[in-house]
N, C-alpha and C positions, 0 to 999 in steps of 0.2 A: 240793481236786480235785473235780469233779464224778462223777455218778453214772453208772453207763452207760447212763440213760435218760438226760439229760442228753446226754451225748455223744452217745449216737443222734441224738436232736434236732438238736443242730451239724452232724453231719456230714448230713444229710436236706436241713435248709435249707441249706448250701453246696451238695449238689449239687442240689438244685431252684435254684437260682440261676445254675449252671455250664452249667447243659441251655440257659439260655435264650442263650447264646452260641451259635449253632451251627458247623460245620464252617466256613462260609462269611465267617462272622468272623474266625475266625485264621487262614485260608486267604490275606484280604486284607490284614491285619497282615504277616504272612509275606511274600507279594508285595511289598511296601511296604514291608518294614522295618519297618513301625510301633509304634509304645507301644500298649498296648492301656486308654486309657485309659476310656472308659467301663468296662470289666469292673472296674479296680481300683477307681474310683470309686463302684459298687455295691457292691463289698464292703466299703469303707470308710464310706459312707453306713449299710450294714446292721449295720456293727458289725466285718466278723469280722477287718476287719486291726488292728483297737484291742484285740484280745483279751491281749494282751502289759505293756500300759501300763495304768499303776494307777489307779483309778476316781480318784482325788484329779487327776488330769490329762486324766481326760475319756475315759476307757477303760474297756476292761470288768474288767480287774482278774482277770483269770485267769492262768492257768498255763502253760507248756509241752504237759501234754497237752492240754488242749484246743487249742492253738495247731497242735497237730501233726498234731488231725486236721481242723482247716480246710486245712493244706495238704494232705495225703495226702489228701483230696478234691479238692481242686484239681487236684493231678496226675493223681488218679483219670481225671478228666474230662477230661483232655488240654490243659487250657488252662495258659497261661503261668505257670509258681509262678513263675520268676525276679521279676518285678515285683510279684507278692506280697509271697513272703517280705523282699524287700527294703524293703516298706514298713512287716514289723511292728517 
């Protein structure tokens, strides 16, 4: 398990990365129906939906809690977890 500096960390960088969606992004996903794929795509580029899956498989090899607070920031922020969580 990581440290709660550590965890600080994760959850700082998901939501410096959640801010850069603004209102007007899942405003028009919403309108649209749409997948919100660039957001997922960032967070899987930056690592945090791999956080689940063991480093032998191209992941970061972490835990639960850390996993849980990439999403409770996610939700923090208002943006889409379903598509998240569903990709870790």
């Amino acid at each position: 398990m990581s440290t709660a500096s550590d965890l600080g960390s994760i959850r700082e960088s998901v939501k410096q990365l959640c801010e850069s969606y603004g209102e007007d992004y899942w405003l028009e996903l919403d309108r649209t129906r749409g997948f919100p794929t660039a957001f997922v795509k960032e967070l899987t580029d930056s690592g945090f939906l791999t956080v689940l899956i063991p480093e032998e498989y191209g992941g970061a090899g972490l835990g639960v809690v850390e996993a849980s607070v990439v999403m409770e920031q996610v939700c923090r922020s208002g943006a889409h977890a379903g598509a998240c969580h569903a990709q870790m």
